[in-house]
PDB file of the backbone (N, CA, C, O) and the ligand in Angstrom, with CONECT records:
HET     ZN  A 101       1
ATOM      1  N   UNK A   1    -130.154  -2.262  -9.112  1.00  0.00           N
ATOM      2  CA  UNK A   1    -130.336  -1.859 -10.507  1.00  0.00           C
ATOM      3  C   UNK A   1    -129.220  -2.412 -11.394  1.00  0.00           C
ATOM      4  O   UNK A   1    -129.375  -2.792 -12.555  1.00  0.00           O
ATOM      5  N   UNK A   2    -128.158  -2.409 -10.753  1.00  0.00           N
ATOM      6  CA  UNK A   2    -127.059  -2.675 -11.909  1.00  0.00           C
ATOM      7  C   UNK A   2    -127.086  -4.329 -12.171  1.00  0.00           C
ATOM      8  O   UNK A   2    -126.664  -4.806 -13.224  1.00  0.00           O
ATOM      9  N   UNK A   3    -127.675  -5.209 -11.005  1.00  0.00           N
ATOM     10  CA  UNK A   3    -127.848  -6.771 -11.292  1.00  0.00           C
ATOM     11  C   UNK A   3    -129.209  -6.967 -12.272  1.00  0.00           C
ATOM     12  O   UNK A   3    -129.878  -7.992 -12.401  1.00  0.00           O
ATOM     13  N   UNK A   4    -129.399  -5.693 -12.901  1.00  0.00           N
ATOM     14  CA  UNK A   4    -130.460  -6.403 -13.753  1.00  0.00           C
ATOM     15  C   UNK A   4    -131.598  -6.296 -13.313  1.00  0.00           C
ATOM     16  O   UNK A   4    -132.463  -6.658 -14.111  1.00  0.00           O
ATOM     17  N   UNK A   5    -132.125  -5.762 -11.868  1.00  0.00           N
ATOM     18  CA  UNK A   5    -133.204  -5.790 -11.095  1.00  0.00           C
ATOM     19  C   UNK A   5    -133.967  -4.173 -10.705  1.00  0.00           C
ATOM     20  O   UNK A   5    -133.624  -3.056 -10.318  1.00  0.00           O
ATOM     21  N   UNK A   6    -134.570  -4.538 -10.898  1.00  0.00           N
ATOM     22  CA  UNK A   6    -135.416  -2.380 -10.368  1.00  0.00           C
ATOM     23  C   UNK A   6    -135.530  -2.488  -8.914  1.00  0.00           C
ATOM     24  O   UNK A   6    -136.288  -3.375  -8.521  1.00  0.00           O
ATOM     25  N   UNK A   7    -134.876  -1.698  -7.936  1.00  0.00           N
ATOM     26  CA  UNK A   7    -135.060  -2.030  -6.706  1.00  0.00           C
ATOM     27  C   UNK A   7    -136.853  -1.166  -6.263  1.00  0.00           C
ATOM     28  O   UNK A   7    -137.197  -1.059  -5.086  1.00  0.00           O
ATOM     29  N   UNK A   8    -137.445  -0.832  -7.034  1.00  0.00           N
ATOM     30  CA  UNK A   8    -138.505  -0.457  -6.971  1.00  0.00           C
ATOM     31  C   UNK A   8    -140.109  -1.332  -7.288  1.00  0.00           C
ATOM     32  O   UNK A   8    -141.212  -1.247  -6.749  1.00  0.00           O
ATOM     33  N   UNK A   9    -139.668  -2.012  -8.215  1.00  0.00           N
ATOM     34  CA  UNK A   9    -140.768  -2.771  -8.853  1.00  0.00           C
ATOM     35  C   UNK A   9    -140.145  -4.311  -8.908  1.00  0.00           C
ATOM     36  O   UNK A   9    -141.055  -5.087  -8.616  1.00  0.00           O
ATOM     37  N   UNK A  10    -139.315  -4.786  -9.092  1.00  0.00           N
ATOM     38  CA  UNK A  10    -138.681  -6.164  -8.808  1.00  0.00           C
ATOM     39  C   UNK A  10    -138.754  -6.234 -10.444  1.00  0.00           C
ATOM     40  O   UNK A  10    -138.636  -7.394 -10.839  1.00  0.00           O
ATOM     41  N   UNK A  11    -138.897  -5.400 -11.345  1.00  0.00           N
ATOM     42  CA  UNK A  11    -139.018  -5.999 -12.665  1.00  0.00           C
ATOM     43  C   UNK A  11    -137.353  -6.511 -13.186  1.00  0.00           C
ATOM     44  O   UNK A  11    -136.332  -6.143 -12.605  1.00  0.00           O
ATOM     45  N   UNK A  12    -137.374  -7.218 -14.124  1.00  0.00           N
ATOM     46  CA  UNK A  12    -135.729  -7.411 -15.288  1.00  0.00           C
ATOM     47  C   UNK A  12    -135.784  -6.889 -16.265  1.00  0.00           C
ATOM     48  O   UNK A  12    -135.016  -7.324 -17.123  1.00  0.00           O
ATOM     49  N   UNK A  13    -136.773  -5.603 -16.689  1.00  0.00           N
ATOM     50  CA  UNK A  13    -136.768  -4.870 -17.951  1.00  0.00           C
ATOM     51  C   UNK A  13    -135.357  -3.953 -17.130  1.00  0.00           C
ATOM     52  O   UNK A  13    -135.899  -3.077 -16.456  1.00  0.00           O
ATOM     53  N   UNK A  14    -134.703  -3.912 -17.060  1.00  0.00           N
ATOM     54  CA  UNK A  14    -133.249  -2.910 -16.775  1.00  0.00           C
ATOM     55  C   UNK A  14    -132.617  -2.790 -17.999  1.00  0.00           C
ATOM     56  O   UNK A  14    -132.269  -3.771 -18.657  1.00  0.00           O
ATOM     57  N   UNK A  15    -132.460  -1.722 -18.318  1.00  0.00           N
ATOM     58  CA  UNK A  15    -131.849  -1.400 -19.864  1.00  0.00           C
ATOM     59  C   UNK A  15    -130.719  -0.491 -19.123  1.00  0.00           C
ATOM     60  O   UNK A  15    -130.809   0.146 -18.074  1.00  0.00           O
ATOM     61  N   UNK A  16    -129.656  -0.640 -19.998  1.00  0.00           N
ATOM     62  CA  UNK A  16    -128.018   0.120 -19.278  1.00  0.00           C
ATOM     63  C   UNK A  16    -127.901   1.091 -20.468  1.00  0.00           C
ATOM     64  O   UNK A  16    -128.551   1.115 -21.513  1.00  0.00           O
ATOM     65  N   UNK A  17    -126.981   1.824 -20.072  1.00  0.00           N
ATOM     66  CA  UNK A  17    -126.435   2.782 -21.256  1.00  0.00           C
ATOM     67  C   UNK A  17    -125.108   3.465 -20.349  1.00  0.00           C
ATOM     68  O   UNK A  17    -125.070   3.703 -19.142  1.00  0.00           O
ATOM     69  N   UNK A  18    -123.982   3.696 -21.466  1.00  0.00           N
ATOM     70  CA  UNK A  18    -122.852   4.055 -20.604  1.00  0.00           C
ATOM     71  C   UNK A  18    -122.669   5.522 -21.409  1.00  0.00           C
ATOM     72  O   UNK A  18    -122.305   5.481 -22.584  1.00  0.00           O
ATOM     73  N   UNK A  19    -122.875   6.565 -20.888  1.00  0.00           N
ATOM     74  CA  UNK A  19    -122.591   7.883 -21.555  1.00  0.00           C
ATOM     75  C   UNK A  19    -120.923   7.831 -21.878  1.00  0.00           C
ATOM     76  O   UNK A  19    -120.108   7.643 -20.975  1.00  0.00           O
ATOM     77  N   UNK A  20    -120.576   8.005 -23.160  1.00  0.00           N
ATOM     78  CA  UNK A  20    -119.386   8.708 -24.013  1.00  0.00           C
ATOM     79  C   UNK A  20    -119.741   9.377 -24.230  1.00  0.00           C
ATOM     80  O   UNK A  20    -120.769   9.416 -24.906  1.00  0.00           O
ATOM     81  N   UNK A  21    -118.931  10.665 -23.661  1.00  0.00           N
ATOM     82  CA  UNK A  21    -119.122  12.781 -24.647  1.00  0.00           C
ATOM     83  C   UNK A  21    -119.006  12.611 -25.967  1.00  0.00           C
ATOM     84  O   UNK A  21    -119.790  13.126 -26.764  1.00  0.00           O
ATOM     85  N   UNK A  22    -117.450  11.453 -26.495  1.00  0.00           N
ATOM     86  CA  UNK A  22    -116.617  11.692 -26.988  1.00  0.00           C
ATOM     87  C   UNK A  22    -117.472  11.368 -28.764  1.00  0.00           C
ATOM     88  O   UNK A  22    -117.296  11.852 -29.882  1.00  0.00           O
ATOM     89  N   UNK A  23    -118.706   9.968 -28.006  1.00  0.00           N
ATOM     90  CA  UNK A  23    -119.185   9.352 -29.069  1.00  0.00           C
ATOM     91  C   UNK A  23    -120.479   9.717 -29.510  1.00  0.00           C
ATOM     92  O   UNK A  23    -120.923   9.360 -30.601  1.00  0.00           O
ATOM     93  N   UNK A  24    -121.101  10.417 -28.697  1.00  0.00           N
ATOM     94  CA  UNK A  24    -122.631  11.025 -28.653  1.00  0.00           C
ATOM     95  C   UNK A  24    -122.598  12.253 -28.896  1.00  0.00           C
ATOM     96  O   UNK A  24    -123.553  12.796 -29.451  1.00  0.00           O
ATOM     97  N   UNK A  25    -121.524  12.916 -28.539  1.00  0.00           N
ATOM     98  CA  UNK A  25    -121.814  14.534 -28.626  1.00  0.00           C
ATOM     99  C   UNK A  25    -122.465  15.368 -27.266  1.00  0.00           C
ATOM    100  O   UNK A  25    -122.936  16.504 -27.208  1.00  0.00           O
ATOM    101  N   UNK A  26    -122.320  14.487 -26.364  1.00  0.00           N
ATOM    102  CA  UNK A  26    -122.879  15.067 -25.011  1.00  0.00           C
ATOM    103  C   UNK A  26    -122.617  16.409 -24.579  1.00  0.00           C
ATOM    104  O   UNK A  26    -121.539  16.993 -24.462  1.00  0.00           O
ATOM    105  N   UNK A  27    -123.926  16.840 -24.337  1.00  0.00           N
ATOM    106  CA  UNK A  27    -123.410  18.491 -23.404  1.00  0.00           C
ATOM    107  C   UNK A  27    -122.734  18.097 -21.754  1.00  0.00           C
ATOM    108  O   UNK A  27    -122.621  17.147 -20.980  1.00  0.00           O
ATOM    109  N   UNK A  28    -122.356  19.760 -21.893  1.00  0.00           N
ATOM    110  CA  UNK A  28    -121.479  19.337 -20.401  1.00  0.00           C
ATOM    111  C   UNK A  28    -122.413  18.579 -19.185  1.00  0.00           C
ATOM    112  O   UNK A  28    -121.776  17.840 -18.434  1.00  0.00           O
ATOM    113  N   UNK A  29    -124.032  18.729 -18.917  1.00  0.00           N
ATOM    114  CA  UNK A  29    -125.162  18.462 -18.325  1.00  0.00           C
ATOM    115  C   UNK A  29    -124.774  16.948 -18.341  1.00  0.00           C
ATOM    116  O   UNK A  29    -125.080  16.357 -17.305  1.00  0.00           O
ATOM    117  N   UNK A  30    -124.338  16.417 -19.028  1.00  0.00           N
ATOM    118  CA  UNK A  30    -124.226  14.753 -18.994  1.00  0.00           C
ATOM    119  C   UNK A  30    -123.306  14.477 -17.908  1.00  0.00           C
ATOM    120  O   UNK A  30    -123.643  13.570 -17.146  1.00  0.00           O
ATOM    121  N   UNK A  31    -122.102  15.136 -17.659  1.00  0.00           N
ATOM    122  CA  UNK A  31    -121.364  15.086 -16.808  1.00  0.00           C
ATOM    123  C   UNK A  31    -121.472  15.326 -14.660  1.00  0.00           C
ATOM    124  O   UNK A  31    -121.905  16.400 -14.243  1.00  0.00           O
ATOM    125  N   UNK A  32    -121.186  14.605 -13.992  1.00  0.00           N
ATOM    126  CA  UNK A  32    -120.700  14.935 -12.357  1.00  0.00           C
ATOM    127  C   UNK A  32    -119.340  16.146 -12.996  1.00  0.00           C
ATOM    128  O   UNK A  32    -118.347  16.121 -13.723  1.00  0.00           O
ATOM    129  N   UNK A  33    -119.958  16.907 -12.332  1.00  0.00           N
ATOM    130  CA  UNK A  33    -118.744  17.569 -11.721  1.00  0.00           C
ATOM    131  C   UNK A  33    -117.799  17.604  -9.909  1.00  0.00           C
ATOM    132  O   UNK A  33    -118.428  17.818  -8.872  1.00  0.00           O
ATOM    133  N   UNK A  34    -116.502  17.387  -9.933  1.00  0.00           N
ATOM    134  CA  UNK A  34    -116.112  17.778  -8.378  1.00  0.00           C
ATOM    135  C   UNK A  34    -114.859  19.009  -8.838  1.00  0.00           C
ATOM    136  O   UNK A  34    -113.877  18.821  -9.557  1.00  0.00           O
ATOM    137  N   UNK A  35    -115.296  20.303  -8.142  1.00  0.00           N
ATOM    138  CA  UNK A  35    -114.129  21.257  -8.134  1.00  0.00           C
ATOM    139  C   UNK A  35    -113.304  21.174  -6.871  1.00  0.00           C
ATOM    140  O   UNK A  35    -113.471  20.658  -5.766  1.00  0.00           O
ATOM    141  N   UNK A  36    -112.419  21.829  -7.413  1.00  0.00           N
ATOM    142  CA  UNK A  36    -111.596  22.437  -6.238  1.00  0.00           C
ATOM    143  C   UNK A  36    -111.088  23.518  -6.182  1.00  0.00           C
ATOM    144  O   UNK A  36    -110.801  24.090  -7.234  1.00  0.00           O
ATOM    145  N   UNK A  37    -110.864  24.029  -5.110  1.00  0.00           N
ATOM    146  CA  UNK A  37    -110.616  25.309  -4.726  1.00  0.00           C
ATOM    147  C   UNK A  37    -109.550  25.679  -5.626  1.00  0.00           C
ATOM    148  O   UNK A  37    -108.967  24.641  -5.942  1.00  0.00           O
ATOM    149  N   UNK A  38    -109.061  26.621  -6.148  1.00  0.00           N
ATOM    150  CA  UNK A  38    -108.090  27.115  -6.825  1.00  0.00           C
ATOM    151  C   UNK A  38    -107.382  28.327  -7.283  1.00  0.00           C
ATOM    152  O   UNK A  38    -107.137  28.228  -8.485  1.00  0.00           O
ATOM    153  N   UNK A  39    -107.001  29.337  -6.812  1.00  0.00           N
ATOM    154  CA  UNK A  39    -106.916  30.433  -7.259  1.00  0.00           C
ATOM    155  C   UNK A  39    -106.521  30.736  -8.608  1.00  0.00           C
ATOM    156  O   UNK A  39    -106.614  31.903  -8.986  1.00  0.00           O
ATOM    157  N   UNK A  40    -106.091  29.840  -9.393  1.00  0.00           N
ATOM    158  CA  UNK A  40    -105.362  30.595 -11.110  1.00  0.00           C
ATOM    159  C   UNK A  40    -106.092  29.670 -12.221  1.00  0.00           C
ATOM    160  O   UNK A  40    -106.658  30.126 -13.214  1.00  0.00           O
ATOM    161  N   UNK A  41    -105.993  28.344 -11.905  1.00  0.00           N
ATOM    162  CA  UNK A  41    -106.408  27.258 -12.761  1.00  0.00           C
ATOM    163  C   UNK A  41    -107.351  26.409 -12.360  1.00  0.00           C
ATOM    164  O   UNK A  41    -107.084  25.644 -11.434  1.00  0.00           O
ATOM    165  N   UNK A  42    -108.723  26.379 -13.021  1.00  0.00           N
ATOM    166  CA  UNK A  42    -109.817  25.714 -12.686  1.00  0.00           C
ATOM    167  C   UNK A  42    -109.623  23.908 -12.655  1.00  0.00           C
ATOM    168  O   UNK A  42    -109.149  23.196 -13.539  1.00  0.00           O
ATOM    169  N   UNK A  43    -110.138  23.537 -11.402  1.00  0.00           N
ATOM    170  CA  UNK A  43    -109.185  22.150 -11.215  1.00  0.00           C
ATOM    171  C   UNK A  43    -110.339  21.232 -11.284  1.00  0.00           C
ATOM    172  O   UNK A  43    -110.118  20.301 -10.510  1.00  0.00           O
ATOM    173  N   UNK A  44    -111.313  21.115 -11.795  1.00  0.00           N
ATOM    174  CA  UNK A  44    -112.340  19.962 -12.068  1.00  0.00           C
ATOM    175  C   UNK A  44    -112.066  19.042 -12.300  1.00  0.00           C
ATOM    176  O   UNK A  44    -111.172  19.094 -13.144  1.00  0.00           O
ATOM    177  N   UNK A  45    -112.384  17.797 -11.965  1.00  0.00           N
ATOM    178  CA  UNK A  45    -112.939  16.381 -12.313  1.00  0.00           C
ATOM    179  C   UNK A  45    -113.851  16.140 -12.673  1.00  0.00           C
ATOM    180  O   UNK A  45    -114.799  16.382 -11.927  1.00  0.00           O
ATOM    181  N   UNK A  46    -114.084  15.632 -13.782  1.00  0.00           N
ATOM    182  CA  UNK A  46    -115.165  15.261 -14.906  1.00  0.00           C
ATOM    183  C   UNK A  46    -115.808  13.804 -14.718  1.00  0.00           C
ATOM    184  O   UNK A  46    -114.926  12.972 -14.933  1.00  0.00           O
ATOM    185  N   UNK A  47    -117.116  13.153 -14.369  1.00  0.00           N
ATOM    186  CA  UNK A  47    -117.421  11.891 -14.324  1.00  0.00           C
ATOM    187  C   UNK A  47    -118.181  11.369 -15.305  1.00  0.00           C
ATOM    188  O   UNK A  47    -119.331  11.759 -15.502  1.00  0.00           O
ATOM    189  N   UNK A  48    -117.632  10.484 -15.976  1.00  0.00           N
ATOM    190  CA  UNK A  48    -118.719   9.871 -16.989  1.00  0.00           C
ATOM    191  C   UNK A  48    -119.457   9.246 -16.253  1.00  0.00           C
ATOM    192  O   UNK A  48    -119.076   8.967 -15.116  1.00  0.00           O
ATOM    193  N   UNK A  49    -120.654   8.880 -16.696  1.00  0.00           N
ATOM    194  CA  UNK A  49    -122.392   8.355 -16.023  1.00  0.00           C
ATOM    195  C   UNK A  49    -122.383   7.437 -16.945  1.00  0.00           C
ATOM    196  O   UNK A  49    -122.070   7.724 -18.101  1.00  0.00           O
ATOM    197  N   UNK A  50    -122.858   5.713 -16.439  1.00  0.00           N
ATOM    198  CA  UNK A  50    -123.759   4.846 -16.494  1.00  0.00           C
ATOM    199  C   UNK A  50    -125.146   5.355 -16.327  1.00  0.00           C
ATOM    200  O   UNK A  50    -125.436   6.282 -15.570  1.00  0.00           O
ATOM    201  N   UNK A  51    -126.030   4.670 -17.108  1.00  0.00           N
ATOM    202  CA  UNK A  51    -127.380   5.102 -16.410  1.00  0.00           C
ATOM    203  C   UNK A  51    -128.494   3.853 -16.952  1.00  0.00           C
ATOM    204  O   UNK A  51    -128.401   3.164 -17.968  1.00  0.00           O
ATOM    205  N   UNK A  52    -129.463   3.838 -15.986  1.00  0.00           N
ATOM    206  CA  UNK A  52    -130.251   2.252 -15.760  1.00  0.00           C
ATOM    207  C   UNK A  52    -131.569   3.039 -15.849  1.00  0.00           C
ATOM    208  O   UNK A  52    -131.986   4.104 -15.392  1.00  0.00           O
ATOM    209  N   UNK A  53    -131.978   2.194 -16.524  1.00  0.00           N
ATOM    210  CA  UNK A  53    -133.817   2.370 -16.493  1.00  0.00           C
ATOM    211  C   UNK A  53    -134.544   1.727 -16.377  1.00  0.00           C
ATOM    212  O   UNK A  53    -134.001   0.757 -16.908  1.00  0.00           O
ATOM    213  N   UNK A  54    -135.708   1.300 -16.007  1.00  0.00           N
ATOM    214  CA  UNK A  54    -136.413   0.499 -15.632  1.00  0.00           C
ATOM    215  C   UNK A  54    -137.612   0.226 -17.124  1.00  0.00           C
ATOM    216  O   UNK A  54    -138.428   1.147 -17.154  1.00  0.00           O
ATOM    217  N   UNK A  55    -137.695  -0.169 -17.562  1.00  0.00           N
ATOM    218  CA  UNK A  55    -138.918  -0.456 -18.532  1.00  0.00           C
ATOM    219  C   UNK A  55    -140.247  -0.612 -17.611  1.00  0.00           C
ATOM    220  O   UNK A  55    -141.193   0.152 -17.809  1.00  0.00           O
ATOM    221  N   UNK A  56    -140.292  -1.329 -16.884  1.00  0.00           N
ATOM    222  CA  UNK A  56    -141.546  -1.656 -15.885  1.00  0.00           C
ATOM    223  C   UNK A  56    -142.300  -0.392 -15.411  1.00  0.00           C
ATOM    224  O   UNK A  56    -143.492  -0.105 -15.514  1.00  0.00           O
ATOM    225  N   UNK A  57    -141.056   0.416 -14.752  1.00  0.00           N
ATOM    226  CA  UNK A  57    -141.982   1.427 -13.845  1.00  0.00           C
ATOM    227  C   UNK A  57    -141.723   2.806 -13.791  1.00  0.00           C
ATOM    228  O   UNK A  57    -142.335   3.722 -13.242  1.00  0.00           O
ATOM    229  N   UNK A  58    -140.086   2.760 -14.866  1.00  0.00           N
ATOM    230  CA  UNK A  58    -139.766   4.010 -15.242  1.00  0.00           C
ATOM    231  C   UNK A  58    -138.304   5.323 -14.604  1.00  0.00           C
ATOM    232  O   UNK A  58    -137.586   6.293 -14.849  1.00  0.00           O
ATOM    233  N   UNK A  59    -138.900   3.888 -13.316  1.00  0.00           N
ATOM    234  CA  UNK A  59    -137.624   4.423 -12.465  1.00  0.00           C
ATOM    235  C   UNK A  59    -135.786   4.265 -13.039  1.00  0.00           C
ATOM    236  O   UNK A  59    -135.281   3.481 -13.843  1.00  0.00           O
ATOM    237  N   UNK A  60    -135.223   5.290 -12.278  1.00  0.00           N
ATOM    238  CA  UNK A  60    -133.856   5.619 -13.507  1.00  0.00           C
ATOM    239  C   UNK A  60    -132.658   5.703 -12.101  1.00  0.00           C
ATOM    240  O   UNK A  60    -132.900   6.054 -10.946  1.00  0.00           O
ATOM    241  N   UNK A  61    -131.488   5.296 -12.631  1.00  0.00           N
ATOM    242  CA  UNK A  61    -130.441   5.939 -11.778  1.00  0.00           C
ATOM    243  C   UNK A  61    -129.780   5.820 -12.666  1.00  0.00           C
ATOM    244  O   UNK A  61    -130.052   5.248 -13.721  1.00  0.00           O
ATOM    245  N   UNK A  62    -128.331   6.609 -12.215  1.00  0.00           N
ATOM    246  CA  UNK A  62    -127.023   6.810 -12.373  1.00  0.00           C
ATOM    247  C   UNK A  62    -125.908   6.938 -11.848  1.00  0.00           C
ATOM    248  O   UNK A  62    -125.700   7.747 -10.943  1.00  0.00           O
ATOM    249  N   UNK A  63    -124.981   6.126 -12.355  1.00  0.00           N
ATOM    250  CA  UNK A  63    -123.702   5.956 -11.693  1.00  0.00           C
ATOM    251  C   UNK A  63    -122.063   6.801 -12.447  1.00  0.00           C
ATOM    252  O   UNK A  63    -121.732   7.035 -13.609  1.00  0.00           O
ATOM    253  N   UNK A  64    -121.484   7.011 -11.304  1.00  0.00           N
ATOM    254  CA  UNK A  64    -120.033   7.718 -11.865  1.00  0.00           C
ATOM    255  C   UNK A  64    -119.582   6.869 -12.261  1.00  0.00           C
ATOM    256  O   UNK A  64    -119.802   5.970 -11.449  1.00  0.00           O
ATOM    257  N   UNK A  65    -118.821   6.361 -13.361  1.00  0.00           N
ATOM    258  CA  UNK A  65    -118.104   5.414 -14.314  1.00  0.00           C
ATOM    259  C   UNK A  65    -116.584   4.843 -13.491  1.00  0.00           C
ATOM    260  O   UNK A  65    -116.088   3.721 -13.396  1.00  0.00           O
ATOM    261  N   UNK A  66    -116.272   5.839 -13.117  1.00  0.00           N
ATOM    262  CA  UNK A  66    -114.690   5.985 -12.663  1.00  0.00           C
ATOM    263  C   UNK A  66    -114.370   5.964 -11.672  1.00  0.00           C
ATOM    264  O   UNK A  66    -113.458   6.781 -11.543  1.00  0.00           O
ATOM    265  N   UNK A  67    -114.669   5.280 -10.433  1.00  0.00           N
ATOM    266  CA  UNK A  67    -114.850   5.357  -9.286  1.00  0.00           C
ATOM    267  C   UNK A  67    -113.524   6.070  -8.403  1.00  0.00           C
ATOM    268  O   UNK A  67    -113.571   6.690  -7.341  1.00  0.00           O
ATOM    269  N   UNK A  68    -112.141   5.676  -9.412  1.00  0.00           N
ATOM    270  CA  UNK A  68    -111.142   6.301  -9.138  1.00  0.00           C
ATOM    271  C   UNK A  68    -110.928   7.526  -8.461  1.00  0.00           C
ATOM    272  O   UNK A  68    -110.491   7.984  -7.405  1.00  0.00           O
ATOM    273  N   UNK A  69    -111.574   7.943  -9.853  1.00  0.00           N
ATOM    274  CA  UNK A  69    -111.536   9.649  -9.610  1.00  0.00           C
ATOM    275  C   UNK A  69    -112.847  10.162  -8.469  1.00  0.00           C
ATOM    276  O   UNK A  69    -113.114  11.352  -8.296  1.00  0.00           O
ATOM    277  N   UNK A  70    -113.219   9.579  -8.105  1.00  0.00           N
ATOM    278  CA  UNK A  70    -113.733   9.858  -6.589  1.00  0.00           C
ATOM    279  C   UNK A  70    -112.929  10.106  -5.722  1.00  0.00           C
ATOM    280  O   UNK A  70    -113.541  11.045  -5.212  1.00  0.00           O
ATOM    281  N   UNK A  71    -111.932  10.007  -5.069  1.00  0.00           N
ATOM    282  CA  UNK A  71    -110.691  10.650  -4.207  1.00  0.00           C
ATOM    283  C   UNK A  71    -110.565  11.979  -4.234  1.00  0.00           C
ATOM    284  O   UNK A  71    -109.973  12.588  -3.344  1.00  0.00           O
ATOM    285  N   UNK A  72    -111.449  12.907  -5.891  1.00  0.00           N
ATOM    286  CA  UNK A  72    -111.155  13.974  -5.281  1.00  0.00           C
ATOM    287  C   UNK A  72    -111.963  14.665  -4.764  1.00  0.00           C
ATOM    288  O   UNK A  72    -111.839  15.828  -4.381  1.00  0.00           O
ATOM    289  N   UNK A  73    -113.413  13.547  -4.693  1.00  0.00           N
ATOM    290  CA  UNK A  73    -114.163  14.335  -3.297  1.00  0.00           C
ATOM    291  C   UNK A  73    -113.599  14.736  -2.009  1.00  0.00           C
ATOM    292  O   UNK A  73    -114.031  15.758  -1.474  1.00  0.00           O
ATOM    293  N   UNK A  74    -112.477  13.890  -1.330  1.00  0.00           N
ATOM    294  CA  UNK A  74    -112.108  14.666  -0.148  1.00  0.00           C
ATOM    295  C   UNK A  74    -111.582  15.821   0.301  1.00  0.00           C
ATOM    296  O   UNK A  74    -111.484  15.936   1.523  1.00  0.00           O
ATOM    297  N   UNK A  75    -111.045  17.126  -0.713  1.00  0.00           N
ATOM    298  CA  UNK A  75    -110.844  18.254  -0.742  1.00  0.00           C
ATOM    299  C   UNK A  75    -111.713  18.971  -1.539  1.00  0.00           C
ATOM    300  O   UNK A  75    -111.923  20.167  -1.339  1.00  0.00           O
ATOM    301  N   UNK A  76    -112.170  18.420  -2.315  1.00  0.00           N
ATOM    302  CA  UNK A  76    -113.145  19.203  -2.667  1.00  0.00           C
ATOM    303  C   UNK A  76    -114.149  20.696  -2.580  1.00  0.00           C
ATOM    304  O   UNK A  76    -114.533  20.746  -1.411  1.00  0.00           O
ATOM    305  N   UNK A  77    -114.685  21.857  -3.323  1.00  0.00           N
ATOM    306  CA  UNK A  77    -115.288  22.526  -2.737  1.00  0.00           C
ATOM    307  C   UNK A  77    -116.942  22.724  -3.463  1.00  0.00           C
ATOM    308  O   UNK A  77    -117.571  23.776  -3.584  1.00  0.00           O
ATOM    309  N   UNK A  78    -117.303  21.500  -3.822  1.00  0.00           N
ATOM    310  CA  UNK A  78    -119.022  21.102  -3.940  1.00  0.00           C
ATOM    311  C   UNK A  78    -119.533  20.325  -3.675  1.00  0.00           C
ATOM    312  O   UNK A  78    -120.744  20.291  -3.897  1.00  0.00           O
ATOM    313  N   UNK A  79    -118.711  19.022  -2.901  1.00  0.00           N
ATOM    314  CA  UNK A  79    -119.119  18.337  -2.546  1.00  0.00           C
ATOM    315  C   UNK A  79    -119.059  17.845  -1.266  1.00  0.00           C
ATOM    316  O   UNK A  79    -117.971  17.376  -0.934  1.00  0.00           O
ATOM    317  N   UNK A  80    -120.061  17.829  -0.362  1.00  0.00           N
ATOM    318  CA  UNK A  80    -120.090  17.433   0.879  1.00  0.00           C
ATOM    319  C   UNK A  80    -120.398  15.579   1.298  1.00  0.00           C
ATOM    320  O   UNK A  80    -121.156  14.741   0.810  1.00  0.00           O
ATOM    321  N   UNK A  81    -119.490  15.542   2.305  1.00  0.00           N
ATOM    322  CA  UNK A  81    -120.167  13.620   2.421  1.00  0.00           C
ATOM    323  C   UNK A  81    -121.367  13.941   3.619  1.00  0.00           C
ATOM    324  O   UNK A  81    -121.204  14.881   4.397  1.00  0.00           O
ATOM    325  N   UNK A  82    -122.423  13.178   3.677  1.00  0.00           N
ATOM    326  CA  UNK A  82    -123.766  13.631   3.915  1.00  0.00           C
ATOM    327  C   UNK A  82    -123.652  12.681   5.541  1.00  0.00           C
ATOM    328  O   UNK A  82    -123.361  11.516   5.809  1.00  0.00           O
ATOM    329  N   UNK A  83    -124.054  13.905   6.375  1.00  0.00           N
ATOM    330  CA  UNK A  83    -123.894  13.570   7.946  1.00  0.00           C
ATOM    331  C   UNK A  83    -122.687  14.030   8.143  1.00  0.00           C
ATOM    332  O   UNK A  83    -122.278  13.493   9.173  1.00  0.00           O
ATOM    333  N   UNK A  84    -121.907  14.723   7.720  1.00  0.00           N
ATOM    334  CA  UNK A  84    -120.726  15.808   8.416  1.00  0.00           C
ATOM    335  C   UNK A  84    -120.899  17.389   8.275  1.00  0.00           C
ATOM    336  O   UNK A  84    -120.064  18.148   8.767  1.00  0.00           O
TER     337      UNK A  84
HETATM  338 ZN    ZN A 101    -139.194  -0.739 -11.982  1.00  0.00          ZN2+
END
């Protein structure tokens, strides 16, 4: 999807869009959340979303912007890595 391609339909209608809160007015729903455990102070990581659409067939994804801030999936307490 992100080369421009629908891995569903083989079409090049791929249209991008990069969510800003800051510039759209986004509700929190626009956002990944990853928490962590915390007893006093709520410790979230916030992910801005890319998101791809397909013109052809309709099909959609989305990506975390910040790949960085992925590290704090490994302590984490909502997110599981899938097969452990
Ligand atoms: Zn498609």
């Amino acid at each position: 999807m992100q080369n421009g391609l629908c891995p569903k339909c083989s079409s090049s209608e791929v249209y991008y869009s990069a969510a800003k809160a800051a510039q759209h007015g986004l509700t929190e729903a626009s956002y990944v959340r990853i928490y962590k455990e915390n007893k006093w102070v709520p410790d979230i990581t916030l992910l801005e979303l890319a998101y791809y659409i397909c013109r052809g067939c309709g099909y959609f994804e989305m990506y975390a912007q910040d790949l960085e801030k992925l590290a704090a999936l490994d302590d984490c307490s909502n997110w599981r890595k899938v097969g452990s």
